[in-house]
LODO-527746 format. One record per residue (C-alpha): residue number from 1; residue in three letters; z, y, x. Coordinates in Angstrom, 1 decimal. Each point is the difference from the previous one (the first is absolute). Layout:
// residues N
+-----+-----+--------+--------+--------+
!   k !   r !      z !      y !      x !
+-----+-----+--------+--------+--------+
! NUM ! ALA !      Z !      Y !      X !
...
+-----+-----+--------+--------+--------+
This chain:
// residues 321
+-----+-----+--------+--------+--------+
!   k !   r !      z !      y !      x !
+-----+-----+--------+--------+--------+
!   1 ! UNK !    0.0 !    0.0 !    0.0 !
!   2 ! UNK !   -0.9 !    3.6 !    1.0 !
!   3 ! UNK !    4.0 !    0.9 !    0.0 !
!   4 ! UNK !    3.1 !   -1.3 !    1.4 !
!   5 ! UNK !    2.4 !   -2.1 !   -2.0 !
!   6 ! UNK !    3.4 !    0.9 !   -0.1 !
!   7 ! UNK !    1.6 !   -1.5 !    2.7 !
!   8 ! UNK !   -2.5 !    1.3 !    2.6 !
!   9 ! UNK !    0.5 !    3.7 !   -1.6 !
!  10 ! UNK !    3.5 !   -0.2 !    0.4 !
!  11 ! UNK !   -0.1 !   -1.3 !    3.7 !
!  12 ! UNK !   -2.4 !    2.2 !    0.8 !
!  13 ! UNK !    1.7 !    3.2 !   -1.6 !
!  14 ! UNK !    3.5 !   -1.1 !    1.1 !
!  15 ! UNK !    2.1 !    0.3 !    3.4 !
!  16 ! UNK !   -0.8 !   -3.1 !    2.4 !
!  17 ! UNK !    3.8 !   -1.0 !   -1.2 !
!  18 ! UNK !   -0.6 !   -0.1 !   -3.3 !
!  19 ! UNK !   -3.6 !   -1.5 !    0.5 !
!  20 ! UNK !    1.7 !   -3.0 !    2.1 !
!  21 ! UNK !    2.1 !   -0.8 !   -2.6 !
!  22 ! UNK !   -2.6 !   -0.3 !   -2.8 !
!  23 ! UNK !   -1.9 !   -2.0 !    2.1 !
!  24 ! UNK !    2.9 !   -2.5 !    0.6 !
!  25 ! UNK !    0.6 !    0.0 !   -3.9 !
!  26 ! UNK !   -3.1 !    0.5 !   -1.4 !
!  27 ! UNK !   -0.7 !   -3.7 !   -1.0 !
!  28 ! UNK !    3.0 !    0.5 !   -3.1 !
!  29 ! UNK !   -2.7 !    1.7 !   -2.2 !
!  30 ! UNK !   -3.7 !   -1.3 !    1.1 !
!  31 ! UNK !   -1.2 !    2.3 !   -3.0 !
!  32 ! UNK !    0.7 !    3.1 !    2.4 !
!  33 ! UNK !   -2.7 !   -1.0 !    2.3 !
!  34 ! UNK !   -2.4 !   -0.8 !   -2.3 !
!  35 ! UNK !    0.4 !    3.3 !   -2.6 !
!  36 ! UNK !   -2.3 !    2.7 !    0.6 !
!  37 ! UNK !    2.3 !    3.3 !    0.8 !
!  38 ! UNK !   -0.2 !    3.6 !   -0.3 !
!  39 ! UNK !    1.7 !    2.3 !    2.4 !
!  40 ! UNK !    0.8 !    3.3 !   -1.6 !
!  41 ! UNK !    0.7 !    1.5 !    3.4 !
!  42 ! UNK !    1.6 !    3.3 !   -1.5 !
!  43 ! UNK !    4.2 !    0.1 !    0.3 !
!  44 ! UNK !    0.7 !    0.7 !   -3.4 !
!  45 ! UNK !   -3.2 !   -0.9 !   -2.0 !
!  46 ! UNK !    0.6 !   -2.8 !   -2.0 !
!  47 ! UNK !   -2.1 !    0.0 !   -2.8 !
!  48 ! UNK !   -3.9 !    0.1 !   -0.2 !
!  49 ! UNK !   -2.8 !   -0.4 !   -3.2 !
!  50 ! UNK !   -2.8 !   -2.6 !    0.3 !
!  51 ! UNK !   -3.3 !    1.4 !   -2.1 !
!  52 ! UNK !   -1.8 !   -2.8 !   -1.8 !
!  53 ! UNK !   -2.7 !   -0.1 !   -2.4 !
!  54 ! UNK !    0.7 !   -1.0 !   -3.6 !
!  55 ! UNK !   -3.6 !    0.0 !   -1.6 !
!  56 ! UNK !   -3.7 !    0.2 !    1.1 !
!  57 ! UNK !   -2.7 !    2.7 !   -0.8 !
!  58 ! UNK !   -2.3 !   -1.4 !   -2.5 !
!  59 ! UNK !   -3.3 !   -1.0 !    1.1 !
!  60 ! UNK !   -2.9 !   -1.7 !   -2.6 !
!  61 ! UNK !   -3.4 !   -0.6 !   -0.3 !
!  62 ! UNK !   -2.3 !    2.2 !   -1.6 !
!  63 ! UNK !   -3.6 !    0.2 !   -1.2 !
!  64 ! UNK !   -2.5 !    2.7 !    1.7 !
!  65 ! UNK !    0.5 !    3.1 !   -0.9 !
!  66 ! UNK !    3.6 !   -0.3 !   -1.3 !
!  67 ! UNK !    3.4 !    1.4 !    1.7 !
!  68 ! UNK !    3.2 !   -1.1 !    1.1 !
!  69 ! UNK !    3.4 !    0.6 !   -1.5 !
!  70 ! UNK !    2.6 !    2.0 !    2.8 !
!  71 ! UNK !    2.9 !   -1.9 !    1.1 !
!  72 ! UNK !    2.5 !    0.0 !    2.8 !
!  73 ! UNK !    2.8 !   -2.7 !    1.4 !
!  74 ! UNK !    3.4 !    0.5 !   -1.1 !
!  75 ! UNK !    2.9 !   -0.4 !    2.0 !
!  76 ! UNK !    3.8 !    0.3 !    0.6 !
!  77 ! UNK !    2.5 !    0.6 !    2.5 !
!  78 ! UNK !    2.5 !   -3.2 !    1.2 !
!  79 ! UNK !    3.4 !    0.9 !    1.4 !
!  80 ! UNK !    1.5 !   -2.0 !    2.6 !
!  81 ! UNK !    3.4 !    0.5 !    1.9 !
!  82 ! UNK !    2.3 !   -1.1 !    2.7 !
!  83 ! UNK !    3.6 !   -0.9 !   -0.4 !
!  84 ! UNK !    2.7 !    0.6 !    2.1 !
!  85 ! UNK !    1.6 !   -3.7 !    1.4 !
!  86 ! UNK !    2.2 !   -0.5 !    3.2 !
!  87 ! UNK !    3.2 !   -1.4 !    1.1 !
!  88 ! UNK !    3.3 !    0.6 !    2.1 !
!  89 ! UNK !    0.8 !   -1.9 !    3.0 !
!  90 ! UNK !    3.9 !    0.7 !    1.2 !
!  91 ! UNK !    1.2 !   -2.6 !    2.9 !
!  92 ! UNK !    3.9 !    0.1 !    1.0 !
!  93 ! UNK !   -0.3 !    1.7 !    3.6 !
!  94 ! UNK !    2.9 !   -2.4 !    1.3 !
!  95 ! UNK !   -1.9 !   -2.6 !   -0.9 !
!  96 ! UNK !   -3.6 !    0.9 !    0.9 !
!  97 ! UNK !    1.4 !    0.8 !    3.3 !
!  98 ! UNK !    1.1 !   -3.5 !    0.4 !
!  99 ! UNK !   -2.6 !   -1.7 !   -1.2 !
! 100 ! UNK !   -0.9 !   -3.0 !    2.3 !
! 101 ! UNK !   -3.6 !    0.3 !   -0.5 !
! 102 ! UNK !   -0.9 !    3.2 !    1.9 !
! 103 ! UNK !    2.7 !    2.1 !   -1.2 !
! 104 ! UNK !    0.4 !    3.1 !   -2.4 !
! 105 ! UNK !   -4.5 !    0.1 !    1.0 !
! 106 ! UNK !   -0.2 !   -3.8 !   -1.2 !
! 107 ! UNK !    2.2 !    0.7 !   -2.9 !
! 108 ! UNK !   -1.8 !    3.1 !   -1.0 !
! 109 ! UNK !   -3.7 !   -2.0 !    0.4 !
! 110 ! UNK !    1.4 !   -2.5 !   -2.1 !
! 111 ! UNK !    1.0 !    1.9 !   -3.3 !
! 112 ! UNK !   -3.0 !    2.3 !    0.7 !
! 113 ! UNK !   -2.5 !   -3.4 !   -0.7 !
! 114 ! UNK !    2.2 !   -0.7 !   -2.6 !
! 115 ! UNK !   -0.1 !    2.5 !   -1.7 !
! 116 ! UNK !   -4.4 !    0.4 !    0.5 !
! 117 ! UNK !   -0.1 !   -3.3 !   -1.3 !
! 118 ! UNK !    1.9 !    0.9 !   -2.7 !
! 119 ! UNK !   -2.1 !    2.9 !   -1.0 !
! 120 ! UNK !   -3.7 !   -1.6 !    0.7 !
! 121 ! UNK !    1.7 !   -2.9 !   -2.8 !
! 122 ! UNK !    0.4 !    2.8 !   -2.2 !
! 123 ! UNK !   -3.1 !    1.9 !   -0.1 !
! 124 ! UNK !   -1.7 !   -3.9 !   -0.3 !
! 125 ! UNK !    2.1 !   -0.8 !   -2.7 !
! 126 ! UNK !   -0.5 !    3.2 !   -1.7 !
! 127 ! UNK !   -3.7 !   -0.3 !    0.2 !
! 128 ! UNK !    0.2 !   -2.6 !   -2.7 !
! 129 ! UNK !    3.3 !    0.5 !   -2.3 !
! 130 ! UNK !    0.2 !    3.6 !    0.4 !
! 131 ! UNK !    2.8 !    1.7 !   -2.1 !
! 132 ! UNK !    1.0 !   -3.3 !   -1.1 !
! 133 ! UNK !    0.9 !   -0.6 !    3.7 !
! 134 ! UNK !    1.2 !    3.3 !    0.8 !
! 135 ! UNK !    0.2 !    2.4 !   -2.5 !
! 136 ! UNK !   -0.3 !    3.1 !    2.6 !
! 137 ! UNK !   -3.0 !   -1.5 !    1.1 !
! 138 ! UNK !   -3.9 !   -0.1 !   -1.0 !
! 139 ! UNK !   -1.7 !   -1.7 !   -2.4 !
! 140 ! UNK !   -1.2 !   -2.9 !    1.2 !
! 141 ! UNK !   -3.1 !   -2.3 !   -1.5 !
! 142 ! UNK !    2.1 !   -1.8 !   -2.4 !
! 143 ! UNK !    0.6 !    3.0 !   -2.5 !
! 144 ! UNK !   -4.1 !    0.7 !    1.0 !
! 145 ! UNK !   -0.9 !   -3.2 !   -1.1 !
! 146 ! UNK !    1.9 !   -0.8 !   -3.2 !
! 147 ! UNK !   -0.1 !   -3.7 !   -2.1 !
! 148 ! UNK !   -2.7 !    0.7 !   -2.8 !
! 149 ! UNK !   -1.6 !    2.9 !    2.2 !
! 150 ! UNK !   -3.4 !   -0.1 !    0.6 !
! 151 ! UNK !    0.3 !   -0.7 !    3.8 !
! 152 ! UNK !    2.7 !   -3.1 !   -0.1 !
! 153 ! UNK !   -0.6 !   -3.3 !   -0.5 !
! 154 ! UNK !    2.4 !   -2.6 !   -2.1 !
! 155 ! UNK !    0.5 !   -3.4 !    2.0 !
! 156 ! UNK !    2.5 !   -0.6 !   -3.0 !
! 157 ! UNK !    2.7 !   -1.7 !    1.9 !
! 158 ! UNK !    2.9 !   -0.3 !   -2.1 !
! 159 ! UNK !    3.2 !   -1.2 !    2.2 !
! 160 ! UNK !    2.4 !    2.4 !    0.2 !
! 161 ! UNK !    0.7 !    2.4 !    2.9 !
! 162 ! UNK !   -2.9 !   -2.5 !    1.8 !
! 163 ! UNK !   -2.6 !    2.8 !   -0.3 !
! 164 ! UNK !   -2.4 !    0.8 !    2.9 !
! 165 ! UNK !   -3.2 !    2.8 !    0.5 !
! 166 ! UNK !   -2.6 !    0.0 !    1.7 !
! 167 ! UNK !   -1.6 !    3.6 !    0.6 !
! 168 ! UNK !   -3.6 !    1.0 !    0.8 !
! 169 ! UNK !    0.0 !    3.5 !    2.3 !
! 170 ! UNK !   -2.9 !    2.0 !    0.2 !
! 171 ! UNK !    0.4 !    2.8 !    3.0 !
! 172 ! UNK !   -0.9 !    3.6 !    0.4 !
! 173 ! UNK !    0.0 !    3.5 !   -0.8 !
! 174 ! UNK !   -1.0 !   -1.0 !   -3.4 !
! 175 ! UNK !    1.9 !   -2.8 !   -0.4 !
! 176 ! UNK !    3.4 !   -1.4 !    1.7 !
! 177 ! UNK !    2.0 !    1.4 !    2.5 !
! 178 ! UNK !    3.6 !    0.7 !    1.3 !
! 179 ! UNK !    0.3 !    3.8 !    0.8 !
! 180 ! UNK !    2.2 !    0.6 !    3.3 !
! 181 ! UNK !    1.8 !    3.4 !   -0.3 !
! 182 ! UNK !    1.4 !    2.0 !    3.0 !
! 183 ! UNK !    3.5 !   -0.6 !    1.2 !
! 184 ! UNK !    2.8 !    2.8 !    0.7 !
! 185 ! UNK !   -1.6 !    2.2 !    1.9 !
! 186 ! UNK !   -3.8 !   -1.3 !    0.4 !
! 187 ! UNK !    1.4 !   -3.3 !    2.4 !
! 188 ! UNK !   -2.0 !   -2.7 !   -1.6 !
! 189 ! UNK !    0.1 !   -1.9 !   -2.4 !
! 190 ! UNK !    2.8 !   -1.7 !    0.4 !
! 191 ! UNK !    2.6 !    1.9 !    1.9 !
! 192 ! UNK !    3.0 !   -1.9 !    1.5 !
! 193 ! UNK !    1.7 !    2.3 !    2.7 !
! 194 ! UNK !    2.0 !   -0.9 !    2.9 !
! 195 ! UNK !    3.9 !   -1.0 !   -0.8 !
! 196 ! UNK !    2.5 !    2.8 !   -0.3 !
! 197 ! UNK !    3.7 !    0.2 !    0.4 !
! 198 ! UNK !    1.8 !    0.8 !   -3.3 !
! 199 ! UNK !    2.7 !   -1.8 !   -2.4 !
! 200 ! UNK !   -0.4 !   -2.6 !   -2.3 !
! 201 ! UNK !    2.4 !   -1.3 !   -2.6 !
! 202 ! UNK !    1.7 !   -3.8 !    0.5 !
! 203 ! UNK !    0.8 !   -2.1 !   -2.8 !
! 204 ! UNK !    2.8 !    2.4 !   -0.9 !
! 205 ! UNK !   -1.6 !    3.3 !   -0.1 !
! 206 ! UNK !    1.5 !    0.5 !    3.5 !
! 207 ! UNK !   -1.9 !    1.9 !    2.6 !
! 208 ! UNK !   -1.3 !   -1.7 !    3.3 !
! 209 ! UNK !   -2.5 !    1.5 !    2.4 !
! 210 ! UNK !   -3.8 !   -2.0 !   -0.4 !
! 211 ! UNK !   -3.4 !    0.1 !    1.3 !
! 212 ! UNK !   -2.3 !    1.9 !   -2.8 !
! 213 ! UNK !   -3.5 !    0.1 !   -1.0 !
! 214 ! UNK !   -1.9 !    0.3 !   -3.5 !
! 215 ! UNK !   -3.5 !   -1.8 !   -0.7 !
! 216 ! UNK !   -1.9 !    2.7 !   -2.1 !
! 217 ! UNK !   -3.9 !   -0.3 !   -1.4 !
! 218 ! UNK !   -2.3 !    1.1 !   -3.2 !
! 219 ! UNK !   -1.9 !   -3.0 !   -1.7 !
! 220 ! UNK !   -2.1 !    0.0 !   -3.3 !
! 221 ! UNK !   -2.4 !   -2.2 !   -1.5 !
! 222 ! UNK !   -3.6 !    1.1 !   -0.9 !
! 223 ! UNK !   -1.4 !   -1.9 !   -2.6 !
! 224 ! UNK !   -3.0 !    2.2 !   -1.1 !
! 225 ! UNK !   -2.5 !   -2.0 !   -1.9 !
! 226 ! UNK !    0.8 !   -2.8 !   -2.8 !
! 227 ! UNK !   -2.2 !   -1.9 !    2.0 !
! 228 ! UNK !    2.1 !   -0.1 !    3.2 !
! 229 ! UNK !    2.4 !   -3.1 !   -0.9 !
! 230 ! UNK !   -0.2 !   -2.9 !   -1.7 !
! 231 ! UNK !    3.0 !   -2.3 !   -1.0 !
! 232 ! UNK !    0.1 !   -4.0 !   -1.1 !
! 233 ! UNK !    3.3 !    0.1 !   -1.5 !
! 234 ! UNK !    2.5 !   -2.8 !   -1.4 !
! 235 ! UNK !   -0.9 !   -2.9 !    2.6 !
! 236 ! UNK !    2.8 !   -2.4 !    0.4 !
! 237 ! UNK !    0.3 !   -3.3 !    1.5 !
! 238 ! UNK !   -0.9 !   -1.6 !   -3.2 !
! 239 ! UNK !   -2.3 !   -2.6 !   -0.4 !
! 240 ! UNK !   -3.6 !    2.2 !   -0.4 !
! 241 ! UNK !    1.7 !    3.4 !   -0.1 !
! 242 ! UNK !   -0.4 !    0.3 !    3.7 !
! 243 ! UNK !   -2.3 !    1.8 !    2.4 !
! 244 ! UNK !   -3.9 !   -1.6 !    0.0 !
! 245 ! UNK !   -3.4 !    1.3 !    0.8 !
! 246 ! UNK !   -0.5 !   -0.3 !   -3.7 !
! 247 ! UNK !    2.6 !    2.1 !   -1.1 !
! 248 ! UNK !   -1.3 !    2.6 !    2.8 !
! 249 ! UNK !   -3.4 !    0.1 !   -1.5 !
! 250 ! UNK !    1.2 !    0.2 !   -3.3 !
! 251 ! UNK !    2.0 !    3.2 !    1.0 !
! 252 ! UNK !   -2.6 !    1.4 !    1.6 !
! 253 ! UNK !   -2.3 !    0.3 !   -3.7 !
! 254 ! UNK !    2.4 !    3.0 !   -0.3 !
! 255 ! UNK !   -1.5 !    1.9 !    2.5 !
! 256 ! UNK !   -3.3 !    1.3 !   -0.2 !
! 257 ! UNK !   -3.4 !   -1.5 !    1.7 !
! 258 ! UNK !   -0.1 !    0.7 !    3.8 !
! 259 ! UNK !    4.1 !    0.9 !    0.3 !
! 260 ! UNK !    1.1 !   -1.5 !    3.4 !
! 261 ! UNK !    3.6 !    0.1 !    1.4 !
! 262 ! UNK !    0.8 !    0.7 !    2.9 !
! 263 ! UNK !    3.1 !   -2.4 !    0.3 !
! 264 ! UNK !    1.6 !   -2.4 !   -2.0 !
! 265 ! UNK !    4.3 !    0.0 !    0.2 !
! 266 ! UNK !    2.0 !   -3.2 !   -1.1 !
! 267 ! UNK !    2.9 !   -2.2 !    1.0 !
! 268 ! UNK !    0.1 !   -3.2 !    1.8 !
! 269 ! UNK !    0.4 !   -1.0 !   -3.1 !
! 270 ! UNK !   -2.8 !    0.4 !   -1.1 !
! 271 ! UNK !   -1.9 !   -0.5 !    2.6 !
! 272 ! UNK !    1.0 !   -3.7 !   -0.1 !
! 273 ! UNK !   -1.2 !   -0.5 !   -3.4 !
! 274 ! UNK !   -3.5 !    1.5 !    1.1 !
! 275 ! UNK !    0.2 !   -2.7 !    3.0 !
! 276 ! UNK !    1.2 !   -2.8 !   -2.4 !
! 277 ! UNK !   -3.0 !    1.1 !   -2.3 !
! 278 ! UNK !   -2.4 !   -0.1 !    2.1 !
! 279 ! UNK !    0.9 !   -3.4 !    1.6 !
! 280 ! UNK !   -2.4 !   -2.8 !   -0.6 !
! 281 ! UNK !    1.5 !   -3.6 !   -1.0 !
! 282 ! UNK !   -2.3 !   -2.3 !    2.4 !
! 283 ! UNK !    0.9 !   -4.1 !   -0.8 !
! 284 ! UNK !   -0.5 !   -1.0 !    3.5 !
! 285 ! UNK !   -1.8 !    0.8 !    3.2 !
! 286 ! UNK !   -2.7 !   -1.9 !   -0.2 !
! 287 ! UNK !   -1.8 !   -1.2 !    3.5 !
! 288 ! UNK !   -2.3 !    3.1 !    0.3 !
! 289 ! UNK !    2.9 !    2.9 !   -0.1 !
! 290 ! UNK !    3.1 !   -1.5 !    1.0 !
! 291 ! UNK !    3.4 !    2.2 !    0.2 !
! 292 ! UNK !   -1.0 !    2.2 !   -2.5 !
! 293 ! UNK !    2.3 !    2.5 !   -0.8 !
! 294 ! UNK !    2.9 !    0.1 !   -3.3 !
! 295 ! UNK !    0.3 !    3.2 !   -0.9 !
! 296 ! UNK !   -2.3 !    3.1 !    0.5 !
! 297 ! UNK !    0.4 !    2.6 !    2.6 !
! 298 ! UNK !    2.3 !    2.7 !   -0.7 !
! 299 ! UNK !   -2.0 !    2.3 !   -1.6 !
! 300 ! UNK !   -0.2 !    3.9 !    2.0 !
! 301 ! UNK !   -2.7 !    0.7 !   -2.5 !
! 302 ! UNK !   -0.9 !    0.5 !   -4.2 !
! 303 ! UNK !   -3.1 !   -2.2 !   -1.2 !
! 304 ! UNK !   -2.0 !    3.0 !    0.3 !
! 305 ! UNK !    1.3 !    0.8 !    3.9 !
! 306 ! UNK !    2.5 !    2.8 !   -1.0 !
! 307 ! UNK !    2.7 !   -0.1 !    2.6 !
! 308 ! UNK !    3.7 !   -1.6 !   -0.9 !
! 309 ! UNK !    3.2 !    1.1 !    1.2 !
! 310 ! UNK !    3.0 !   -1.3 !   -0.8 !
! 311 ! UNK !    2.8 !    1.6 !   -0.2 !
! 312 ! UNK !    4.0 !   -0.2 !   -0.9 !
! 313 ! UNK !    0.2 !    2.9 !   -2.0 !
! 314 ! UNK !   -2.0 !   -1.3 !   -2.7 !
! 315 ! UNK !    3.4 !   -2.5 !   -1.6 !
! 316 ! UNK !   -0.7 !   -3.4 !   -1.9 !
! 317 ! UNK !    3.2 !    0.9 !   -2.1 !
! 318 ! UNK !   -1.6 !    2.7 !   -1.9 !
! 319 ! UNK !    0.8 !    0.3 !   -4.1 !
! 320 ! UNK !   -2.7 !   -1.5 !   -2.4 !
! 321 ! UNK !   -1.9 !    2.9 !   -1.2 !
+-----+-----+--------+--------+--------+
């Protein structure tokens, strides 16, 4: 793709600290190096319109002779926005300072991955669930894509809290991206400044010096077009309610002729029912192909070649919808 995805916009517009420890974490949300990203580049700007056109001039045919009828495209303004998400990391200074794995600096490195990891879960997680995740948060694709909506697919599972979905992504400015705001004071995306010295409170609400430091971004989700994510909802481990290429092609009827994602999200899950789906049952070997295989590859691709990533932010213990 013509733009970064988010992990690589982050590394790239962050300190080399900060950049080190996305790398290191970075595998906890594959969807963030996959998702096509925005960088609003502007401290402080954390909103921005998408124009998109909502009808077509008229055009007809027309004997010698005879006119045409004026027309012009209509369109309207999309607004998109960042949210504020972060976290606060306070270690015990007499304890950092004996820490037996590189001191107060191993200490420090530890909670600071901890808490990146923590933070790249969320923005993953958020993706899909949205409010219903965190309710400070973005809307994710869930809400976009609603059961009986034009763009969502019924698997019609029917075990309770068993639910799965799988999610079709189509990328770009016209379609699906995360939007990366500026943190405090322009420093990348994700700021996480060296430790400072200040008090924290123990267990009972006593003061005790402590190393300091705050994690601090802006995050939204653009989805832009109706045609930038499509959902297979309610698959469960039930017998025929799972994930198949059947049920994929069926969900793709919704969309119109010519619609190609760019990605397709699910969980291991479901992944393994595509596998198990797509596994052949041979009754013996036979003399001309001997040690044939019992189950298909793991599939990294949709029938129609649209890549699959799987992912632990999509749950298998979702509610029937």
């Amino acid at each position: 793709m013509a733009t970064l995805n988010f992990l690589d916009l982050a590394k790239a517009n962050s300190s080399d600290v900060v950049g080190g420890i996305i790398e290191e974490v970075s595998n906890v949300s594959p969807e963030l190096a996959v998702f096509d990203s925005e960088d609003l580049q502007t401290p402080g700007q954390l909103r921005y319109e998408t124009l998109h056109r909502t009808a077509l001039p008229t055009v007809e045919f027309a004997g010698a002779g005879a006119g045409f009828d004026p027309s012009k495209s209509e369109w309207k303004l999309v607004s998109h926005e960042c949210f504020r998400f972060g976290g606060r990391v306070e270690c015990a200074r007499h304890i950092a300072d004996n820490w037996r794995r590189g001191g107060a600096a191993g200490y420090q490195a530890t909670e600071a991955a901890g808490v990146m990891e923590a933070a790249l879960k969320l923005i993953g997680r958020q993706i899909w669930y949205g409010v219903s995740y965190d309710e400070d948060g973005y809307a994710g694709a869930k809400a976009f894509t609603p059961k009986g909506g034009s763009y969502c697919y019924d698997a019609t599972g029917s075990t309770s809290s068993t639910a799965s979905s799988v999610y079709y992504v189509k990328f770009g400015e016209s379609h699906a991206r995360l939007m990366a705001g500026r943190a405090r004071n322009g420093n990348g995306l994700i700021d996480l400044p060296d430790f400072r010295i200040g008090d924290m409170l123990d267990s009972n609400s006593k003061k005790m010096e402590a190393y300091i430091s705050e994690l601090s971004s802006y995050v939204g989700l653009q989805i832009a077009s109706p045609f930038s994510i499509l959902r297979i909802c309610n698959l469960t481990a039930q017998t025929g309610k799972g994930l198949t290429d059947a049920v994929t092609a069926a969900a793709k009827q919704l969309m119109p002729a010519g619609w190609v994602p760019d990605a397709c999200f699910m969980s291991k899950r479901s992944r393994g029912q595509l596998q198990a789906s797509r596994t052949v049952v041979l009754n013996g070997n036979g003399t001309t192909r001997p040690d044939q295989g019992t189950i298909a590859p793991t599939p990294t691709t949709d029938m129609d070649g649209v890549p699959i990533v799987v992912t632990d932010n999509i749950l298998n213990t979702d509610a029937i919808e």
